[in-house]
C-alpha positions as a LaTeX table, in Angstrom:
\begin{tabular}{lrrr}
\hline
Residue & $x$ (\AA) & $y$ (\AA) & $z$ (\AA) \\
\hline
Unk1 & $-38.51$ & $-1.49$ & $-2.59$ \\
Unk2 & $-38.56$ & $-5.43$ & $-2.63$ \\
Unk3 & $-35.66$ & $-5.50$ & $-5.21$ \\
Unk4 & $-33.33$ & $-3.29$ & $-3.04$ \\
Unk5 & $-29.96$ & $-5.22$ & $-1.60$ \\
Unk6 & $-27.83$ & $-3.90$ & 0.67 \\
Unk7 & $-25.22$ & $-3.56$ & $-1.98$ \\
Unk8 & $-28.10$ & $-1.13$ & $-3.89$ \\
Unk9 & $-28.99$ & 0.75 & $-0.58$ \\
Unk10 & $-25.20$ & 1.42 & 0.32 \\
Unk11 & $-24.48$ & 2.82 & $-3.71$ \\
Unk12 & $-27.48$ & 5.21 & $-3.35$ \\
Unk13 & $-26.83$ & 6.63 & 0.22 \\
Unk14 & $-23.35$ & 6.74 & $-0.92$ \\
Unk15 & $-24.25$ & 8.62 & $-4.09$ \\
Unk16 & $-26.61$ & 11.11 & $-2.27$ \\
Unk17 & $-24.32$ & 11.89 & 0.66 \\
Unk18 & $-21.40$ & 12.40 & $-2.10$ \\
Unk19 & $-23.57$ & 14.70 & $-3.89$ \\
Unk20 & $-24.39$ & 16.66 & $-1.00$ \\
Unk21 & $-20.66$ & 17.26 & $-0.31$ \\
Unk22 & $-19.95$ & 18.60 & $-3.81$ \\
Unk23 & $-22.38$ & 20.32 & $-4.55$ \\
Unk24 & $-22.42$ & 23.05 & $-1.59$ \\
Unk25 & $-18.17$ & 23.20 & $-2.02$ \\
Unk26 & $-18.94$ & 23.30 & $-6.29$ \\
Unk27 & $-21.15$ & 26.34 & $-6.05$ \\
Unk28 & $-19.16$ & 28.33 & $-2.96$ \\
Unk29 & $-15.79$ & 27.90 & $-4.83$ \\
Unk30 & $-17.53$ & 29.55 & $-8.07$ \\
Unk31 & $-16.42$ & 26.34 & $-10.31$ \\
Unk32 & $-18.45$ & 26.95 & $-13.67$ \\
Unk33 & $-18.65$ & 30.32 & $-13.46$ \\
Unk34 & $-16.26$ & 31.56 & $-16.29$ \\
Unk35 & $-14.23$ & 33.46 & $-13.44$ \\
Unk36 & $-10.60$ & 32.45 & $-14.82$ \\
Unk37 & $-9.25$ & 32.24 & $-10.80$ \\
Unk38 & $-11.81$ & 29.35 & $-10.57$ \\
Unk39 & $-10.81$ & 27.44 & $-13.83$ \\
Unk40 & $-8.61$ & 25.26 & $-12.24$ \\
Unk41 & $-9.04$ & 23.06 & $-8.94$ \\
Unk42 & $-6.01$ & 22.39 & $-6.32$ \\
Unk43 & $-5.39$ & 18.61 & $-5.79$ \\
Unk44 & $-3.32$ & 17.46 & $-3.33$ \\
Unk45 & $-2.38$ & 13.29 & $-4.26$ \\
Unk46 & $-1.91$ & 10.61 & $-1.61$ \\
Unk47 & $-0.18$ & 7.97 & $-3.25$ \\
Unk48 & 1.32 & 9.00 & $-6.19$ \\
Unk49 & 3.22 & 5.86 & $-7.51$ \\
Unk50 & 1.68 & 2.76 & $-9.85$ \\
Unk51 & $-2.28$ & 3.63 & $-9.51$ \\
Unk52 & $-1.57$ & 6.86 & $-7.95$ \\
Unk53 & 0.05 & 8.37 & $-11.25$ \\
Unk54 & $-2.80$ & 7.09 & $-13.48$ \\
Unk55 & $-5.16$ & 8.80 & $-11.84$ \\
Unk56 & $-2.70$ & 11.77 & $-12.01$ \\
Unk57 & $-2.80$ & 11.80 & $-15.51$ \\
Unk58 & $-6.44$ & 12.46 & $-15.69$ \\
Unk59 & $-5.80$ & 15.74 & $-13.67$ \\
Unk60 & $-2.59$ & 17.53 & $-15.66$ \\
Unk61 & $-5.17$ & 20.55 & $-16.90$ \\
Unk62 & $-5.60$ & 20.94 & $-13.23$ \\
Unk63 & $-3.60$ & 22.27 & $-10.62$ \\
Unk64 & $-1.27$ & 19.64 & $-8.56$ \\
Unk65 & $-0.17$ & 21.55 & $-5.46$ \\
Unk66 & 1.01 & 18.94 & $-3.27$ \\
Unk67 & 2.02 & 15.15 & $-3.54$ \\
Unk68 & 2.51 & 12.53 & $-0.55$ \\
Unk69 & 4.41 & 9.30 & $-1.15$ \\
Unk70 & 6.37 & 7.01 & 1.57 \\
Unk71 & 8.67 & 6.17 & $-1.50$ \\
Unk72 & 10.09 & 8.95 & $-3.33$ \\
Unk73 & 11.31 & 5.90 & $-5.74$ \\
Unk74 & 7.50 & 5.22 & $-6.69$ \\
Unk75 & 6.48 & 8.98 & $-6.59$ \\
Unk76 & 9.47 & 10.42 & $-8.82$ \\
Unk77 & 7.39 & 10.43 & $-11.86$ \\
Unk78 & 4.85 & 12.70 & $-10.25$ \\
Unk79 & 7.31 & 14.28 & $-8.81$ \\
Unk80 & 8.75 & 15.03 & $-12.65$ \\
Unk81 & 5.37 & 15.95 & $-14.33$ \\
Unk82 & 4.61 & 18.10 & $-11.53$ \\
Unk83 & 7.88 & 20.09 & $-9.83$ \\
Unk84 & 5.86 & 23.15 & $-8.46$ \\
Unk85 & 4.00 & 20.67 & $-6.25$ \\
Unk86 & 4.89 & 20.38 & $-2.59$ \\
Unk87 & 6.36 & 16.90 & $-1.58$ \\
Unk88 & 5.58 & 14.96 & 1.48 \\
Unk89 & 6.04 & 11.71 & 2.95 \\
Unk90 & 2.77 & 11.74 & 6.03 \\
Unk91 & $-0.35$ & 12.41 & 4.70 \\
Unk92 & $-0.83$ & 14.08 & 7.94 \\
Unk93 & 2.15 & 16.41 & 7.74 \\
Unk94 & 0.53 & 17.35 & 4.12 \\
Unk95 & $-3.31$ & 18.16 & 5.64 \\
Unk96 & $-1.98$ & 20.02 & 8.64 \\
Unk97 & 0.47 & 22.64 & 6.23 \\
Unk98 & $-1.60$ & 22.41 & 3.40 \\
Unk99 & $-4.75$ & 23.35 & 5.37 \\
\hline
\end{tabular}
């Protein structure tokens, strides 16, 4: 316990509290269970230009529902890969209809 920074202590809380969110939404949504309605998870993307669409590429097996962007100049690639997704410009618009 002598070695452990504040930098440490904050990456392990961090870690545990994360796990305890996922885990408890992981096994009530059935994820892993060979149920083909659970295959795929719905992500909704806040900020979907520069950084935004690389991340997006890591999730094109999954599926995109809804996209948020102030600039639908930096989101119109996500906007391309992904034209079934809903489109929004407030984050808080998105939560409240996508809720």
């Amino acid at each position: 316990m002598k070695n452990l920074t504040r930098r440490k202590f904050i990456a392990r809380t961090s870690a545990v509290a994360a796990g305890a969110l996922i885990v408890p939404i992981t096994v009530r949504s059935g994820i892993g269970t060979g149920s083909k309605a659970n295959d795929k998870i719905n992500i909704a993307v806040i900020g979907a230009g520069g950084q935004g669409m690389e991340n997006l590429r890591d999730c094109t097996g999954e599926n995109v529902v809804a996209i948020c962007d102030v600039s639908e100049t930096a989101a119109a690639g996500a906007f391309k890969q992904f034209p079934d997704a809903k489109r929004f410009k407030d984050f808080r618009v998105m939560f409240d209809k996508m809720a």
